[in-house]
N, C-alpha and C positions, 0 to 999 in steps of 0.2 A: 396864537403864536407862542406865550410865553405859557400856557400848557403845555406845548409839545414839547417845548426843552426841558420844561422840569421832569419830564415822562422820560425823555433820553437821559438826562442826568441819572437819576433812579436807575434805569438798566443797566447803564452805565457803571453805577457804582454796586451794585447788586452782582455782577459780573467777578469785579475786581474784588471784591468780599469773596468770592465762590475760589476764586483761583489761589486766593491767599489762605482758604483754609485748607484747599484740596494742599496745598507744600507745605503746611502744618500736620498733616495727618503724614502724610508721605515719608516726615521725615524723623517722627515718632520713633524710638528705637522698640526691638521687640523683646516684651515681657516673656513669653512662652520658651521654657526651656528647650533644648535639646532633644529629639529623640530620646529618651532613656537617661539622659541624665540627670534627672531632679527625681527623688524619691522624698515617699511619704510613709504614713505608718498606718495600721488601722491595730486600737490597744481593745483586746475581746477580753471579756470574764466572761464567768459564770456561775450559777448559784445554784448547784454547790461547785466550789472550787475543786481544781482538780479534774477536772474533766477532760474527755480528749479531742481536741480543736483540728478537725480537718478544713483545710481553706483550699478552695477552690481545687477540694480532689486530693489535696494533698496532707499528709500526719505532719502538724508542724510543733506539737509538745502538749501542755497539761494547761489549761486557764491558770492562772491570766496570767498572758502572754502577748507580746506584739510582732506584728508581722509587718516587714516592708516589702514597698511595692512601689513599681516604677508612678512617675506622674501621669506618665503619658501612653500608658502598658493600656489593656485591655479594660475597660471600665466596668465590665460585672465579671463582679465574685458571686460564687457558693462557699456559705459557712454553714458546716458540720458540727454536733459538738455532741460527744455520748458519755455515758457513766452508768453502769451498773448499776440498774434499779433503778433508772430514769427511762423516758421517752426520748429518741433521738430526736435532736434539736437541729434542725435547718431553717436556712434563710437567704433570700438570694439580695445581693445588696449592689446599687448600681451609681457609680463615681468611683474617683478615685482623691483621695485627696494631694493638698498643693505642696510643692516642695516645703519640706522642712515639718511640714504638719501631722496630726495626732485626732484622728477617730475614731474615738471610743464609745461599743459596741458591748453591751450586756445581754447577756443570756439568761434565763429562767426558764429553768429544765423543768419539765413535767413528772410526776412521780409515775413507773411504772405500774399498769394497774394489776401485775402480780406480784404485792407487794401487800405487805399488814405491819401490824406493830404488837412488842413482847414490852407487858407494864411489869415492872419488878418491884416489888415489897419483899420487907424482910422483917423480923421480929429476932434480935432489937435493928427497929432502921436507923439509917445512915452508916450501912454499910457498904464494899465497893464492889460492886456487880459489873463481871465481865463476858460480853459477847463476843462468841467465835474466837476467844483467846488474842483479841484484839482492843475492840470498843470497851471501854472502862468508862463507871458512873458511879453516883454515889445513889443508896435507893431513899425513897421512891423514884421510881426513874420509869421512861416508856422510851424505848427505842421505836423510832417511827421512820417509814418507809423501807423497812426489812423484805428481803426478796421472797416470794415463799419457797416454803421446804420447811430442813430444819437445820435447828440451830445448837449450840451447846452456849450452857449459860452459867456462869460459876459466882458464886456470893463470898464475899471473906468479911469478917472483924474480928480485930484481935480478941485473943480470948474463948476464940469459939471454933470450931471446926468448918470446915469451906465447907460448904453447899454446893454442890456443882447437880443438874442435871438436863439432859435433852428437850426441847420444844419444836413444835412442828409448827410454821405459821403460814396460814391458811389468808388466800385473796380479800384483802380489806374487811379483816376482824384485828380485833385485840386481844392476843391468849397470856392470860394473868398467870405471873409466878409469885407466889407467896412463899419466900423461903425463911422455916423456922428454923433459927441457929443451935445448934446445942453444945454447952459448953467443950474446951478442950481436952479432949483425952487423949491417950497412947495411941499410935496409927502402927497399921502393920505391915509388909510387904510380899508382894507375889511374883515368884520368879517361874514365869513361865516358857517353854520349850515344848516343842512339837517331833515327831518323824512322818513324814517329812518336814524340816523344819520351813521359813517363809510363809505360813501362818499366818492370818490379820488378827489378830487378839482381842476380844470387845470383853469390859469389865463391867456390869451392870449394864450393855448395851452403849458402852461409849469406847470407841476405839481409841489403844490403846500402844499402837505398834506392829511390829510382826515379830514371829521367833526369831531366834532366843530372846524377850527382855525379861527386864524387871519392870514391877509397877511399885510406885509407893506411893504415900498417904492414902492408905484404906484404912478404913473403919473397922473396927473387932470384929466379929460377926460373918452371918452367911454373906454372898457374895454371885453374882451368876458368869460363867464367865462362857467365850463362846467363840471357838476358833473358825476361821476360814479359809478352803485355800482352792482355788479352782480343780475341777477333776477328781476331789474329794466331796466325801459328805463332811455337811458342818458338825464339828465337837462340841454337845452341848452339856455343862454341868455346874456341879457348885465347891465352893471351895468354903471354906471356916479360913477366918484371920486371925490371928491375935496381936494383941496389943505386945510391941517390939521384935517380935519374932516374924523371919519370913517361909511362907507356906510355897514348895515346890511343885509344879504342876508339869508332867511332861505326857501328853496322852498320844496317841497312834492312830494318826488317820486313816481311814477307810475307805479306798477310791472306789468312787460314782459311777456306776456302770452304766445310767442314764444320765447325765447331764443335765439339767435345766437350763442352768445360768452361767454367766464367764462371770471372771474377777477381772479388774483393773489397778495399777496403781500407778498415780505420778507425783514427780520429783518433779520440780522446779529450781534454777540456778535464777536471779537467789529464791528463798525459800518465802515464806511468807505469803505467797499468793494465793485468790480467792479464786476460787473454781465455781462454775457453773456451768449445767449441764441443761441440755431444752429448756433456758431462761430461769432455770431453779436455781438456786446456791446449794452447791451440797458439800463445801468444807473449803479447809485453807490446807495449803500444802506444808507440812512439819517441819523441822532447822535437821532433825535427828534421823530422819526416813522418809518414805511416800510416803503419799494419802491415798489409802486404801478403801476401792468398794468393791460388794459383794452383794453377788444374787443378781448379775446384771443382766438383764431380758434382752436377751439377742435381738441385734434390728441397730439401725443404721443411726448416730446419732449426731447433735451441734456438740462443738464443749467454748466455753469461754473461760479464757485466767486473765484475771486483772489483778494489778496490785501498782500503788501509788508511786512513780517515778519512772515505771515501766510505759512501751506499750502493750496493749492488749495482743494475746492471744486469742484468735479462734480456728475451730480444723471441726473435719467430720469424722467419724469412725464409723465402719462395721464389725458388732461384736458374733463372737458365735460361741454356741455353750460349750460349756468344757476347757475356753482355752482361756490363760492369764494373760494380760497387756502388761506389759511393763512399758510406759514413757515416761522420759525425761526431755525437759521443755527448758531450753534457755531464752530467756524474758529480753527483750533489748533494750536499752533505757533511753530514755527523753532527753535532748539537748537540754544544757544547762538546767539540771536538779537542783533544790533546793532544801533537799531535807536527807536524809539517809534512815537507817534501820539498825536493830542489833538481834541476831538471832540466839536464843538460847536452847540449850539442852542439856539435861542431865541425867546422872547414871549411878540411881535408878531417877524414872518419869516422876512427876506427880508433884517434883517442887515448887515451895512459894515461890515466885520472881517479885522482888522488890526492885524499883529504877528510883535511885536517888529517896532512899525509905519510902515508897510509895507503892502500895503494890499492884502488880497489874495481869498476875493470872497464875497459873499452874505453866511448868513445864511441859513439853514442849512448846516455845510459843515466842511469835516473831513481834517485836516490836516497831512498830512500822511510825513512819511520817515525822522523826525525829531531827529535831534545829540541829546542826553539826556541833560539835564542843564535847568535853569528856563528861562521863556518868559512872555512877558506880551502881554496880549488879550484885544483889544478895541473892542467897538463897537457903531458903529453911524447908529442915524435911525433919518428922519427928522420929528421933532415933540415931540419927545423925546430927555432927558437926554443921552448925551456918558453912555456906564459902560463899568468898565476896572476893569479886575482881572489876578494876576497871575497865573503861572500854569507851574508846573514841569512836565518833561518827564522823564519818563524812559523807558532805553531799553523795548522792547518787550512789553508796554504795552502802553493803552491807555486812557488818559486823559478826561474825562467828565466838559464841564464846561454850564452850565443853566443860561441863564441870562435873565429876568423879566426887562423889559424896562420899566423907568419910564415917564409918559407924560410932556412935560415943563405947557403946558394948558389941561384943559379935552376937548376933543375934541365936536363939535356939532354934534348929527345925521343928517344923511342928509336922505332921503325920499329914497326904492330902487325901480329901474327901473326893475319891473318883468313881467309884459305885458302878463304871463299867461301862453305863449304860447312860444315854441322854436323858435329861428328865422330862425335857417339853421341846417342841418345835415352835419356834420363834418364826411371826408370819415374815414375809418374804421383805425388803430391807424397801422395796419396788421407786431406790434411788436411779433413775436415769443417770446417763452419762457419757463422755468418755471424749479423747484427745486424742491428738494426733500429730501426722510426723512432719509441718514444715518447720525446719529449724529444731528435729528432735535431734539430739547426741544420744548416747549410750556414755 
């Protein structure tokens, strides 16, 4: 008997527990936002910075960067994230974070594996080596994970004459530059001009412009110089410099009655961008003109331009022989920049560029990824007056600066060595390439 009740009791109260908590739960307010209204963030890098972050499909700017997103939105993403001369970098991530929160999400990008490294030495070292008229070091120095192709690579220290010459780098090697300095002497200049003119100009095999320019800071001496221009055969010969005086050159092309190869050139607004063509690099676009190739093997090609604050370009082309491309490529820029540019050029080419006494190439040459705030811009050319002007950066954009060198003496003509006749055929340049028309202007 006095088991059964304590048994009823128990159910009893086991009941009245159940009902009290079931109006305890019920009456619980609710934590879960709104549809759509509570957002959160997810903050991505990457190594190397800079990079370009596509999130679920879509371009949302340059590492690192954060992206919001609803709480209660779609719970997987796809993250994107590429940069020349890396492996695209994907990953599919699934959540989303809680109102008001921060999930932070790092990248490490793979090195592309068409890519090598350029070691520089110089005698005397600790001088400032610069690649593609961009990257500046001090040597010994190895630029690593460089796209293959080629490159141009320029050495200075006071007291000596710049070194500049071209390198080719080849799929995961290391091609050594040893540049010996030789003290400084008088430099000379060459003013060259074509009929037809528009001409690409190559001075030792480094291009140079198109007709009419000037070139300066050359060395005394012979010289190989070597015009191109589609539809024409190429002008190939030598020229003698001297020291202060500029050497005239205007020769008469010879149209091609068989064609091999088309020419290309592009311009980019703004200027400073890296081209590359089927995954190669094959140059940066100039502040002063296109970037000019030549001898280009008809057939169908990629091109990519990137440069830092933009987004990428890429298009396809079909080239055919005989005919010249002329594009220009306007770059669109990435929400909220955080650096700007200053592009310089001069007249004649071939000047020191000093940024705040420090120097960082030959003219033509864009100075890229700069903190915003003023700077001051030298420039020294032998034979001519320094000219130095300031020049403010701002975010996201880029700075023009034209500078007209003035002579200290008017220089003498010197006589030019054209002999008529080409001296050598220069094998084929066999740079892939070329671009295209979404978002080209004229």
């Amino acid at each position: 008997m006095r088991f059964s009740i304590l048994i009823s009791a128990l159910v009893l109260l086991a009941m009245m527990t159940g009902a009290a908590y079931g109006q305890t739960i019920a009456t619980l307010p609710a934590t879960e936002p709104m549809p759509g209204s509570g957002q959160g963030y997810f903050y991505i890098q990457s190594i190397p910075t800079g990079s370009d972050l596509y999130f679920d499909g879509t371009f949302r700017g340059e590492t690192p960067i954060s992206v919001t997103v609803s709480t209660t939105g779609n719970p997987q993403h796809t993250i994107m994230i590429t940069a020349p001369g890396y492996e695209t970098y994907q990953q599919s991530y699934s959540g989303n974070p809680k109102d008001g929160q921060t999930i932070t999400l790092t990248a490490t990008l793979t090195p592309s594996a068409q890519t090598g490294n350029i070691y520089v030495t110089s005698s005397p070292s600790g001088a400032s080596v610069t690649l593609d008229r961009s990257q500046t070091a001090t040597t010994p120095y190895t630029y690593t994970n460089i796209p293959v192709g080629t490159h141009e690579v320029s050495v200075y220290y006071s007291g000596y004459q710049t070194f500049y010459t071209s390198v080719n780098v080849n799929n995961g090697q290391t091609t050594t530059i040893n540049a010996v300095l030789s003290p400084t002497i008088s430099s000379g200049t060459l003013s060259v001009s074509s009929n037809p003119s528009g001409a690409a100009v190559y001075v030792d095999n480094l291009y140079k412009g198109t007709t009419s320019t000037t070139v300066g800071n050359l060395a005394p001496g012979q010289h190989a110089v070597r015009l191109s221009k589609a539809g024409y055969q190429d002008w190939i010969g030598t020229v003698s410099i001297s020291a202060g005086a500029t050497t005239y050159l205007n020769p008469t092309l010879i149209v091609d009655q068989q064609p091999t190869y088309g020419t290309a050139s592009i311009t980019t607004i703004p200027s400073g961008a890296n081209v590359y063509a089927n995954g190669q690099y094959v140059g940066q676009t100039p502040s002063n003109g296109p970037l000019y190739f030549t001898q280009v093997v008809p057939g169908t090609y990629s091109m990519l331009i990137s440069k830092s604050g933009y987004q990428d370009y890429t298009a396809n082309v079909q080239v055919q022989a005989g005919q010249n491309y002329d594009y220009r490529v306007t770059l669109t820029p990435v929400s909220n920049p955080t650096t700007g540019s200053i592009a310089i050029s001069s007249s004649p080419s071939g000047a020191e560029v000093y940024l705040n006494n420090v120097f960082k190439g030959l003219s033509p040459i864009t100075l890229d990824s700069l903190t915003p705030g003023a700077y001051t811009v030298t420039l020294k050319l032998s034979g001519y007056q320094d000219w130095q002007a300031g020049a403010q950066v701002t975010a996201g954009q880029t700075t023009q600066l034209t500078a007209t060198l003035t002579e200290v003496t008017r220089p003498t003509p010197t006589p030019t060595q054209t002999g008529g006749l080409p001296i050598a055929v220069i094998g084929a340049l066999g740079l892939l390439f070329l671009v295209m028309f979404s978002r080209k202007t004229r």
